[in-house]
C-alpha positions as CSV (number, residue, x, y, z in Angstrom):
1,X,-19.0,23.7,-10.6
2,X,-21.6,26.3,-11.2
3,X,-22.3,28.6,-14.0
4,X,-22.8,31.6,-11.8
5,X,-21.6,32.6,-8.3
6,X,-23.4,35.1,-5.9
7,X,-20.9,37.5,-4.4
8,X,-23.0,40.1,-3.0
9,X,-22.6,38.6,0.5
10,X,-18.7,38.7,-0.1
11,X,-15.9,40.7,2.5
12,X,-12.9,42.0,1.1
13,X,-9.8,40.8,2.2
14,X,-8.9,43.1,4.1
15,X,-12.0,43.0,6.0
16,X,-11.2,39.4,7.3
17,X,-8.5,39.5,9.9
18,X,-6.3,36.1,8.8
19,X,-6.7,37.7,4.9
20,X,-5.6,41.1,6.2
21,X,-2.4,39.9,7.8
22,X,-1.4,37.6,5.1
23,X,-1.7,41.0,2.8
24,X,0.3,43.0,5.2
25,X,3.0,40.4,5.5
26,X,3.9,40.3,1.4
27,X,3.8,44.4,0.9
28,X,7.6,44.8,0.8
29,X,7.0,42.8,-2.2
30,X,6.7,43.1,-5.9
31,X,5.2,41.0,-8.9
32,X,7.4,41.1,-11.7
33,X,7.8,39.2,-15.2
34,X,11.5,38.0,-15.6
35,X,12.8,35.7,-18.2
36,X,15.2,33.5,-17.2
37,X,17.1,30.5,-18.7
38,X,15.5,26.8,-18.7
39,X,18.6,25.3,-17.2
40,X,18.5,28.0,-14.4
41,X,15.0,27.5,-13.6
42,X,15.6,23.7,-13.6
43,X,18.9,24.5,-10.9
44,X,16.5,26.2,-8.8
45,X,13.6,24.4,-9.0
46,X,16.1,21.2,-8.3
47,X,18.0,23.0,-5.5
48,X,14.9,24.4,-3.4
49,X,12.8,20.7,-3.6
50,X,16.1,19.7,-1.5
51,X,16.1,23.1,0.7
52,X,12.5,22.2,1.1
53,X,11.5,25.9,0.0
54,X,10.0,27.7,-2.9
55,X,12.2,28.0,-5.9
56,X,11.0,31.9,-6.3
57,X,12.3,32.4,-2.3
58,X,15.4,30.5,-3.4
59,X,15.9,33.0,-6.2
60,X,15.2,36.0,-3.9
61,X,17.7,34.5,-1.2
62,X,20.2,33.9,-3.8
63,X,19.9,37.6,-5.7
64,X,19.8,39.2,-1.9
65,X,23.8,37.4,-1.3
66,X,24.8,38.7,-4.3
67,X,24.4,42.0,-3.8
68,X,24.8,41.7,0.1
69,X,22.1,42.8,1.2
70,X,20.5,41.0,4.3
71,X,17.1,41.8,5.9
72,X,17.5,42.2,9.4
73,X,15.8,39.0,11.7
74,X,14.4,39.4,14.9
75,X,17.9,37.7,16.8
76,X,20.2,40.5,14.6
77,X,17.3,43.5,15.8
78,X,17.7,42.8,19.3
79,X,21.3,42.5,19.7
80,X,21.7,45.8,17.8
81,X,19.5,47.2,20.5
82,X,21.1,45.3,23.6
83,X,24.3,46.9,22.3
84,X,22.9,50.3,21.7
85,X,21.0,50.3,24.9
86,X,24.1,49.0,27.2
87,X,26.4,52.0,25.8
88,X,23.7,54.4,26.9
């Protein structure tokens, strides 16, 4: 590695297209600091190496069931608006 780096030539994320829509995708999105039990985190950790996801995502899937609330997916949207459209 080097002791020093020259950024002066550097773009800022949001000057680089692929950057730019990786930030716009997470901006619903919050970093937080939670504390949570060692056996829990082992459960998810466990659960989501199965699932073949993230254990945070399985944590966000699993807090979103609890209180019922779904985000709506692309098949759901257009339904909703094949519905709304034929009543019309």
């Amino acid at each position: 590695m080097r002791d020093e780096y020259d950024f002066s030539k550097a773009k800022r994320a949001k000057d680089v297209p692929h950057l730019a829509k990786l930030q716009a995708e997470t901006r619903g999105k919050s970093r937080i600091t939670i504390m949570l039990d060692n056996d829990l985190l082992v459960a998810f950790r466990s659960r989501a190496k199965v699932e073949g996801i993230g254990y945070q995502t399985l944590i966000n899937q699993t807090l979103r069931q609890t209180l019922g609330s779904h985000p709506v997916d692309e098949e759901t949207l257009r339904k909703v608006l094949r519905e709304e459209l034929v009543s019309r």
